[in-house]
N, C-alpha and C positions, 0 to 999 in steps of 0.2 A: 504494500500500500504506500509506502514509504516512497519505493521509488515511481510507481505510477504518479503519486500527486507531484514530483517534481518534474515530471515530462510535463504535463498538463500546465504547470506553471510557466515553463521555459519556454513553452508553445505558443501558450498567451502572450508574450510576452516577446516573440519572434526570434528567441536564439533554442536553437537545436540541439539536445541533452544527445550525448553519448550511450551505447544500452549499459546498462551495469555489467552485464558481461561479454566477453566477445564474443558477436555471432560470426558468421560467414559472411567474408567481404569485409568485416572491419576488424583491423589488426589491432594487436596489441601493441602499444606503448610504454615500458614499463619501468619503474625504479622502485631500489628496494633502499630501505633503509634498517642500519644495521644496530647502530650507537642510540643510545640513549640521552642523547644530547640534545634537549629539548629547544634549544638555538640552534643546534645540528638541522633536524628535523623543519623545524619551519621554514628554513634556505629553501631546503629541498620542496616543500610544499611552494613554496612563494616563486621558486625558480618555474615552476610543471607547466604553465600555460602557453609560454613562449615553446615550447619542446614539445606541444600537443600529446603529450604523457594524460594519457587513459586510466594507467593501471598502478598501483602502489602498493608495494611487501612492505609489512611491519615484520621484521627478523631479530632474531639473537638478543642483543639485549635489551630491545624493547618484549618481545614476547618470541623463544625458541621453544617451547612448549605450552600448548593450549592453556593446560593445567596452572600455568604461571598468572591467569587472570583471578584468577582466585587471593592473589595477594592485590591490593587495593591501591598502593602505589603505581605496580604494572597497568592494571585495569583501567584505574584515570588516566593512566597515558595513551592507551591501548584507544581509548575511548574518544580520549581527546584528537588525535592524532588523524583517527579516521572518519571525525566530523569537519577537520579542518581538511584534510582532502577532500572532498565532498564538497566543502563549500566554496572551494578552488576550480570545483568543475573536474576532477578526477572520479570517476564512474564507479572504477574497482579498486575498493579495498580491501587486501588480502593478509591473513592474520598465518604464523607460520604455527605447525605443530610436528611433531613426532611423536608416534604411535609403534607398539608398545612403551610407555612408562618403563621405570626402572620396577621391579617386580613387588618392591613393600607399598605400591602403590596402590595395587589390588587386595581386596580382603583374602585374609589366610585361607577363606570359606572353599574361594575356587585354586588355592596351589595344593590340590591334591595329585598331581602326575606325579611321576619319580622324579625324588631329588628334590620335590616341592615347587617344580614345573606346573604352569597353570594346566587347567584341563580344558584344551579347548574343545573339547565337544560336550561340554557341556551347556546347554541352552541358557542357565542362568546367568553364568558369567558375563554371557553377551550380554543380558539384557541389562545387566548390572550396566558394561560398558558401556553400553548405549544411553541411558540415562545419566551416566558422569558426560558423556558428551554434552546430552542437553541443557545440563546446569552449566555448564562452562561456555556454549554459546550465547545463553541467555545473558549473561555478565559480558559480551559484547555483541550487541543485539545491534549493529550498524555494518557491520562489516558485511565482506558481500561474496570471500572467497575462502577456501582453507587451503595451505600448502604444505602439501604431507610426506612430512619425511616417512618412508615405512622399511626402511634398511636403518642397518647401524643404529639401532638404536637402544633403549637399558635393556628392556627384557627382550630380547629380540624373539620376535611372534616363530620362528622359525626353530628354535631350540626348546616351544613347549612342549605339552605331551597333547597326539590325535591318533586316535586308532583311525579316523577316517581319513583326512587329510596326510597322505603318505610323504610328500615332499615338503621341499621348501617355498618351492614354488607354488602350491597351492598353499599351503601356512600363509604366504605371505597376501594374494590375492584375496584369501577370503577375509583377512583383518581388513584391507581395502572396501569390500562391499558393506562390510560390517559398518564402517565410519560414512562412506557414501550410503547408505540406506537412510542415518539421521542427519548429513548435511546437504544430499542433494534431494534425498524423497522426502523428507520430514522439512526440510529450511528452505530448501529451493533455493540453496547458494551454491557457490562454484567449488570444487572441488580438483586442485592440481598436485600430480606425483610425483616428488622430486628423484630422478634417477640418481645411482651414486655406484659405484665402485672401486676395488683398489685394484685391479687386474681384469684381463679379459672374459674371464671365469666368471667374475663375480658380476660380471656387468650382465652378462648372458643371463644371469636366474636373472638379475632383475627386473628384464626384459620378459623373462619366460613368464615372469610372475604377472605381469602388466598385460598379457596376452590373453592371463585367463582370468579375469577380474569380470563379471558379469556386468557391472553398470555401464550403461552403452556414454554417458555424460561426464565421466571423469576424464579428465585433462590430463597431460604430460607436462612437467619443466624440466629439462634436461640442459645441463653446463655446453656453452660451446668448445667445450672439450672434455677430453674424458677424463674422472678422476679427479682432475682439480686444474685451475688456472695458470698453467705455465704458458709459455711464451714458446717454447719450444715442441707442444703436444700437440698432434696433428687434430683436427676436428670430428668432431663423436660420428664414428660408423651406422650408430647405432640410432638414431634419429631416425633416417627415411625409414628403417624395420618395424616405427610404432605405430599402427593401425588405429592413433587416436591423434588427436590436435594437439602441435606442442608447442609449449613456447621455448624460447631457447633463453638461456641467460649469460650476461656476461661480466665479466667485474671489468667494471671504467675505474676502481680505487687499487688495484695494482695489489690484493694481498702478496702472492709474495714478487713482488716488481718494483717495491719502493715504496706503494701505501701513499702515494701522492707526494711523498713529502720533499722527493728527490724529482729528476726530468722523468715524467710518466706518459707525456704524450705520444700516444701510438693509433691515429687513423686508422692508418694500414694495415695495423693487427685487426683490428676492428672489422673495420669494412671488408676488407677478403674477405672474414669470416660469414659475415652479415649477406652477401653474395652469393656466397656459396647454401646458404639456408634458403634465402630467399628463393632458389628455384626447388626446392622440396614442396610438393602439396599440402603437407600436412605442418606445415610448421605456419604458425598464426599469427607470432612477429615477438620481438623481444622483449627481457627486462635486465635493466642492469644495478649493480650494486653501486652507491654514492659516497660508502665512505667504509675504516675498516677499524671502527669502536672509535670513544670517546671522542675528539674534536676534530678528527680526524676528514670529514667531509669537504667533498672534492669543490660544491661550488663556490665559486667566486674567485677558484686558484688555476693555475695551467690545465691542470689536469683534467679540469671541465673539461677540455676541447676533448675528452673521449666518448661523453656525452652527444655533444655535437655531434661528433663522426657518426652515430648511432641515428641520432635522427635524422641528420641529411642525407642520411646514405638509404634511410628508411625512405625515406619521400620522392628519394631520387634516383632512381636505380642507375643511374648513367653519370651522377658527379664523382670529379678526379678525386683522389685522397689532397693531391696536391691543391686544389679548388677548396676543398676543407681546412687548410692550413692556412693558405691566404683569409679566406674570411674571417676565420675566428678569431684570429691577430687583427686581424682589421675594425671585429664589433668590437672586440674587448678591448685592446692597447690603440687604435687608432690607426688609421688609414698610415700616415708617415712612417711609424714603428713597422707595419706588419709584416714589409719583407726581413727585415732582421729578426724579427721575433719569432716570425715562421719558422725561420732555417732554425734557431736555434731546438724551438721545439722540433721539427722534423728530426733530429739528430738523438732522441731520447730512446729510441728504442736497440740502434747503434749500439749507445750506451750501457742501456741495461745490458744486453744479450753479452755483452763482455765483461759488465762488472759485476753483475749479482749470478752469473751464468759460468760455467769453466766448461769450454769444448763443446757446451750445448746440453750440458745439464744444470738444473739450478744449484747452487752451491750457498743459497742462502736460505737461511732459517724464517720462514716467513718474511723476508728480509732482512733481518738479521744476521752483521755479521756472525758464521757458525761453520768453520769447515770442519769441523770436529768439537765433540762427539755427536753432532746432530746429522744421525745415518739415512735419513730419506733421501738425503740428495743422491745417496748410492743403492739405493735399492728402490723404494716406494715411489719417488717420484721424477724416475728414470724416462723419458718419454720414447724410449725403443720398447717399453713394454706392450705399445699403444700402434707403434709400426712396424711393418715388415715389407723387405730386408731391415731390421733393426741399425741403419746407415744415416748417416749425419753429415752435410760440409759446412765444416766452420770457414769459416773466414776470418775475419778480425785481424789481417798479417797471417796466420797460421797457413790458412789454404788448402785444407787437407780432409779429404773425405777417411771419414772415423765413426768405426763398431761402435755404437752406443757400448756394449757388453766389454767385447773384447777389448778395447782400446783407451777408450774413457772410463768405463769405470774401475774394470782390472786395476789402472795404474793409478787414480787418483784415488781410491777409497781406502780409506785406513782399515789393514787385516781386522779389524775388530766388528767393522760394517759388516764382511762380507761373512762371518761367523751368526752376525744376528739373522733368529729363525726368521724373519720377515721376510726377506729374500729366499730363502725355501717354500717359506709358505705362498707367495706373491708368484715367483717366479722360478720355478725347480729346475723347467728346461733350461735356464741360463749355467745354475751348476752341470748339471746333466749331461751336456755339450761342453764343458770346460772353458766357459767364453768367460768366468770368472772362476779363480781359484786363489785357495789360501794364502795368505801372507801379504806383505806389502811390498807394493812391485813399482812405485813412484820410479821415473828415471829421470837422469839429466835432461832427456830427450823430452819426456813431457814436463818438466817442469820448463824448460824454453817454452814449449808450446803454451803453455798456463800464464805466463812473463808475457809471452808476445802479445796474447790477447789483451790481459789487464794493461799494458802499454796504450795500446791501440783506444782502449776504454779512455783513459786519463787524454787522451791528447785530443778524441771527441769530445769533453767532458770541456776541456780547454779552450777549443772550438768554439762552442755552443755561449760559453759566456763571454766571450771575444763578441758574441754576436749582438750580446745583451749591450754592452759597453757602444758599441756599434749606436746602438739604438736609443741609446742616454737619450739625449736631445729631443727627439722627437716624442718622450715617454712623462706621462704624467709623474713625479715625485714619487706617488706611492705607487705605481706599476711598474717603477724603476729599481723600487725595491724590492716589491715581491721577486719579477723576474731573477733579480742580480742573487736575492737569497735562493731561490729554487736550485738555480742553477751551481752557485758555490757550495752548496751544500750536496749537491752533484758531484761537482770535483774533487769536496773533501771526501766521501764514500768512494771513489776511484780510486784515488790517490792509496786511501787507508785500506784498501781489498790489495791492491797490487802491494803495497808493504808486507801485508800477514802474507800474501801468498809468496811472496818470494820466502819469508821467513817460517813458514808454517812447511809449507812441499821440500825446502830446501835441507830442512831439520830432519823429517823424515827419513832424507836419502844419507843426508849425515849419520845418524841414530844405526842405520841400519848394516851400512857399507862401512867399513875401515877404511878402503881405497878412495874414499867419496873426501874424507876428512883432509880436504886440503884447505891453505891459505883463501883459495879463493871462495870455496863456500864459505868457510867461515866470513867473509867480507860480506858475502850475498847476504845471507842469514843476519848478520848483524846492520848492515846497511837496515834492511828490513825491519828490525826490531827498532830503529833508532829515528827511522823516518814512522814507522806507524806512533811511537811515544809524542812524537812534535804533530801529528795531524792530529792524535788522540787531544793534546791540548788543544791546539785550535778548534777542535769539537767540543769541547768542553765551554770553550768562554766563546765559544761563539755569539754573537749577539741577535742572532734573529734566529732562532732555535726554532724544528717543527714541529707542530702541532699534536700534541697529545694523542696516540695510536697505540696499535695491539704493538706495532713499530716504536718504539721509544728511540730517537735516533741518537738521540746524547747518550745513552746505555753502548754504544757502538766502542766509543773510545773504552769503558768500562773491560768490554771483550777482548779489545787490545791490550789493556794492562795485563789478563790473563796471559794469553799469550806469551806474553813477554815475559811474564815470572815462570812459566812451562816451561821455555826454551832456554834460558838462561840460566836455569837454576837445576835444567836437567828434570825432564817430565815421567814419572814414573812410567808410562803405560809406553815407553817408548826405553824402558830399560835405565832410568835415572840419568841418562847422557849426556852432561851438558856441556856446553858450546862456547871455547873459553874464547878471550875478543880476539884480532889477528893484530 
């Protein structure tokens, strides 16, 4: 009733309402918002009407489980947030959940399966859950969509007890009809299923499971890539195979790519990708993430312009990337700036792929400097798990077509990585086939190659703010500073990657080889420890520090002091070795 009387209104009144959810023929629009930053939040509502954004995710720490409206803080946000989308002219409000709960969620009543596994055949349980639904919708009775994680989650529906339900894949489907029965037959809201996986395998149930779900009006939302958002991960296979309408999503806030707070502008990741969906049938148009926690939200900073890419590219299916740089430099910093301001952002994804990336894997911790001990970079979020021939050419100076497995990760992962069950259990054929095996195998040969690229990073990074400076003049005071902090804050994370890495790979080879322990590493190694100590200050007292994220950028230098007392002082996990000066 709700939204009938505001069509009726807007009729009257000669301006045309959007439908509350996507039909056919009208695509989706969408951002999602992550942070709980209620000045966060309202950019992003205030920004939506220029961008013709339709559609709107309340995520993670505004509400990552249903269940979470039931605390009254959440709930006034939850509530607030999606009246004021609404009254912005955004149609769909979409509240995020995951289903199954962790298990002490459910009454003791129904874990009678073994081990204290729910039972799911039994009828009450459901009806149980079905009424927790209800009250939890009713405590946000405005919304207009649910987004449903139903992998990965506490009690995962797949590991209870069904004598009928044989697989996973049915466990997992039937939890799905169970939650659309009361949000799409009972509430006549929208209901979307967030795909996820950590390997090939896992992607498949997912799928298999989305195939046998009886509701004919449940949605798909699927990552424009598999797994999670690298820069380097080929586009999800698995989209054209779902027999239902999806939307695809994308992160415009860079989790692990810099979090906005570094050069994040990338178009042309964007728009290929967006291109490539765009001739699928079944996909119904996008949403993307705006920020990545706390103040962290991209409008009003460079990073916006990935937003942009997304829409223009949405409306336009024939504008350049290049057309996309000039303008947004053009609305935002002014027609005189835009060709400097352009180049400069054009040159950010150069950058990342060499400075947060080694060979074409990510090598950082959500961003975060982390080459050790944070082992996804070497196993979980390898993006040869995603392709086949599992083959990569770097560039960056390097030039060289390189084994994800055999090549990249063999030699860059510390023996410790390649011992964690993750990597067995992820990926078995990679041991199986010996394209990685025990020990640490770093060599001179790739540490050049690891040098040459982080090189290559710092003198783009150099570039890019040569361009800002370029563009003084023509820039307002305060666009002169954002730009100039963006970007130096750029160069300082360049600068500070290529230090630990000469000093961190160069230790290793030291640590390991007797023959390796000459004059000259020891120079390399310490050069490194000595230049990351002087960038770690200048991160420290920097004066235009960024903005509060899951990313703390000023914690960077912090990781370098690590570092530096590891290698100097002789790092246990590397046989106590330390590296006296030369």
């Amino acid at each position: 009733m709700r939204h009938l009387l505001a069509v009726l209104i807007l009729l009257a009144t000669g301006v045309v309402a959007l439908p509350a959810r996507a039909e056919a023929g009208q695509p989706v629009r969408g951002w999602t918002i992550l942070s709980d930053s209620d000045a966060g939040a309202d950019a992003v509502i205030a920004a939506a009407k220029p961008y013709k954004i339709n559609h709107l995710q309340l995520s993670h720490e505004i509400v990552h489980d249903l269940r979470e409206v039931r605390d009254p803080v959440k709930r006034a946000r939850a509530n607030r947030l999606t009246k004021a989308a609404h009254d912005a002219g955004i149609a769909e409000v979409a509240i995020w959940d995951h289903s199954l709960y962790d298990l002490s969620h459910y009454p003791a009543e129904f874990r009678t399966g073994p081990g204290g596994t729910i039972d799911l055949d039994d009828p009450a349980f459901w009806e149980w859950f079905k009424q927790d639904y209800r009250e939890m919708l009713d405590l946000v009775p405005d919304i207009d969509s649910v987004v449903l994680t139903f992998i990965e989650t506490g009690a995962r529906v797949e590991r209870q007890h069904s004598a009928k339900l044989a697989t996973a894949e049915q466990k997992l489907a039937y939890l799905v009809d169970q939650v659309a029965d009361v949000i799409i037959g009972e509430r006549q809201l929208g209901l979307y299923l967030r795909t996820f996986g950590y390997f090939p395998e896992e992607m498949e149930r997912t799928i298999g499971a989305i195939a046998l779900v009886r509701n004919p009006d449940v949605k798909v939302m699927a990552k424009a890539t598999p797994h999670d958002f690298f820069l380097t991960h080929p586009n999800d296979a698995t989209i054209a195979r779902i027999g239902r309408p999806v939307l695809v999503e994308y992160d415009a806030a860079g989790e692990y790519n810099g979090q906005g707070k570094i050069a994040n502008a990338w178009p042309e990741e964007h728009v290929k990708r967006l291109r490539h969906y765009q001739r699928l049938p079944n996909v119904i148009g996008y949403v993307a993430r705006t920020d990545r926690y706390d103040d962290s939200g991209i409008i009003g900073t460079p990073t916006e312009i990935n937003l942009y890419a997304l829409a223009r590219a949405a409306e336009d299916r024939h504008v350049s990337v290049e057309t996309i740089y000039q303008e947004f430099a053009a609305r935002t910093y002014g027609r005189a700036a835009a060709r400097h301001v352009a180049s400069a952002l054009s040159k950010s994804y150069e950058i990342i792929t060499s400075v947060l990336y080694s060979l074409g894997t990510n090598t950082a911790n959500h961003s975060r400097l982390d080459y050790e001990p944070y082992c996804s970079s070497y196993h979980r979020s390898v993006s040869g798990k995603w392709i086949e021939p599992p083959v990569t050419y770097v560039r960056h100076g390097v030039n060289k077509r390189l084994h994800f497995w055999l090549d990249v990760v063999d030699h860059l992962s510390p023996a410790a990585c390649k011992a964690d069950p993750t990597l067995a259990r992820e990926a078995q054929y990679v041991l199986d086939r010996g394209w990685v095996t025990p020990g640490d195998h770093m060599t001179p040969t790739y540490l050049r190659y690891v040098l040459t690229e982080k090189d290559h990073g710092v003198r783009v990074a150099e570039s890019a703010l040569r361009d800002i400076a370029k563009a003084r003049r023509a820039l307002a005071p305060e666009h002169f500073q954002q730009l100039h902090a963006y970007f130096e804050r750029t160069l300082l994370t360049a600068r500070l990657h290529r230090a630990i890495a000469a000093a961190y790979f160069g230790y290793r080879i030291y640590a390991r080889d007797e023959r390796q322990r000459t004059p000259a590493m020891r120079r390399l190694i310490w050069d490194g420890l000595d230049q990351a100590q002087h960038i770690a200050e200048r991160i420290r007292t920097y004066p235009v520090p960024a903005a509060d994220g899951e990313w703390n950028w000023m914690q960077d230098a912090a990781e370098a002091d690590k570092y530096h007392d590891r290698i100097s002082t002789g790092w246990d996990r590397y046989g106590g070795i330390a590296v006296p000066r030369p």
